[in-house]
Steps between C-alpha positions, in 0.01 A plus 500: 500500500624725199359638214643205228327220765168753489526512097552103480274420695238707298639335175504147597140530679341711157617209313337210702202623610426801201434771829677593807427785710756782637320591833395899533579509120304284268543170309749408197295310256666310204278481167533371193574681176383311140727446235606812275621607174768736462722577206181575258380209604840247377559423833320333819551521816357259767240517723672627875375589834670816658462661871264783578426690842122660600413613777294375790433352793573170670738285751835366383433222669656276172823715549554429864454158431787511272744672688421329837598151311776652260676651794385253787348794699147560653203626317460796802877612409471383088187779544733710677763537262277531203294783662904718572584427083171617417509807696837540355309546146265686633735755666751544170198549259369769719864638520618450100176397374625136409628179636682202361496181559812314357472258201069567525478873407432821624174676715428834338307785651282760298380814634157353514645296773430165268796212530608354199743208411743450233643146468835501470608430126681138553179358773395214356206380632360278174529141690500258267447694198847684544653214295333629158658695280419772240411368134608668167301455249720608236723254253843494626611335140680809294668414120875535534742611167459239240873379515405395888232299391526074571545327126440159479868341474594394156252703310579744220261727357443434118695709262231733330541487080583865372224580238618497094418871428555357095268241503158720646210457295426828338114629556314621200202736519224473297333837388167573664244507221250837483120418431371668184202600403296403208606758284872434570597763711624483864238614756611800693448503842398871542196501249396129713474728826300735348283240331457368871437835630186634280182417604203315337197678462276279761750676765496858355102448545521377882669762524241789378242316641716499837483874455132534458395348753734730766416774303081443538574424855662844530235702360217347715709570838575869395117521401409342851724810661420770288157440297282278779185655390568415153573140521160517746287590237645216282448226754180591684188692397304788635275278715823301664682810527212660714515169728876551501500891608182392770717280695810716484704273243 
């Protein structure tokens, strides 16, 4: 048995049956990837399975089947020859720190002691969906020069008229008439803005009574701070303020 028979083997067996198990090693597993986008999203790519290995535990029973019918051999000497290439593996990644297996990929040892597996770029392990292709979504259609363009045979653009620069109608503009005033005299806009901008006497009272009122407002807060007996003696009288100075108010 050689390596290439060990690798497809693996393939073939992945493919049919979606697991098959490398004794002393672990199982490859195929899975299935969705459909992407790539390309900013203008193109898609379809949904494909590819080949991954994990380790564990387990019998290769499946694989001794295979090679006892592919070569015509027992399963006690099929078991046999799977156990030498697998200790074959085993003996380079301890040596190199990886292993290949030809047209499957490559065991890879990290210092942890973990194997890994890297599929081998052309593997194709997608069954039937290895027949579908990428799609671009982008228009393929681009303008060429306008002398490449199809024409219709026998057609002739129309010959456009050159315009008669003698005969254009000449424009006439009427004068914009100014609004007078009943004494005959054109308005002028400055003295209107000042008109606009003095105010009528109901404002200029708001306005004092306005100040009043913050001014009152003023005075009874600064005689709150400074004159509180004062403003006492105003509001309360001698009886109230004795109640008031009992209870400590």
């Amino acid at each position: 048995m050689t390596p290439e028979t060990l690798s497809g083997l693996i393939a073939q067996l992945a493919v049919e049956n979606g697991r098959v198990m490398l004794p002393q090693m672990g199982a490859f597993v195929v899975e299935t990837a969705p459909a992407s986008f790539s390309d900013k999203g203008f193109t898609l790519h379809p949904p494909y399975r590819k080949l991954i290995f994990r380790e564990s535990q387990g019998d290769g029973t499946l694989l001794y089947d295979a090679l006892s019918r592919q070569e015509r051999i027992s399963l006690m000497q099929a078991q046999a020859e799977v156990a030498a290439q697998v200790r074959h593996i085993i003996e380079e990644l301890d040596e190199d720190g990886q292993a290949e297996l030809p047209a499957l990929g490559k065991f890879k040892k990290t210092l942890s002691g973990t194997i890994l597996f890297v599929a081998d770029e052309d593997l194709d392990v997608s069954g039937e969906l290895m027949a579908l292709d990428a799609v671009s979504l982008k228009t393929q259609v681009k303008p060429g020069p306008l002398s490449e363009r199809e024409t219709p045979s026998g057609w002739e653009p129309e010959p456009v008229p050159e315009p008669d620069v003698d005969s254009e109608p000449e424009i006439e503009l009427e004068p914009v008439s100014v609004s007078e005033n009943e004494s005959g005299e054109v308005p002028d806009p400055a003295s209107e803005e000042d008109s606009r901008r003095r105010m009528s006497p109901a404002g200029i009272l708001a306005i004092c009574l306005a100040a009043l009122c913050l001014l009152a407002v003023m005075l009874f807060y600064l005689g709150v701070f400074f004159f509180p007996d004062v403003l006492d003696n105003l509001l309360y009288s001698e009886e109230e303020l004795d109640l008031l100075s009992f209870f400590g108010l």
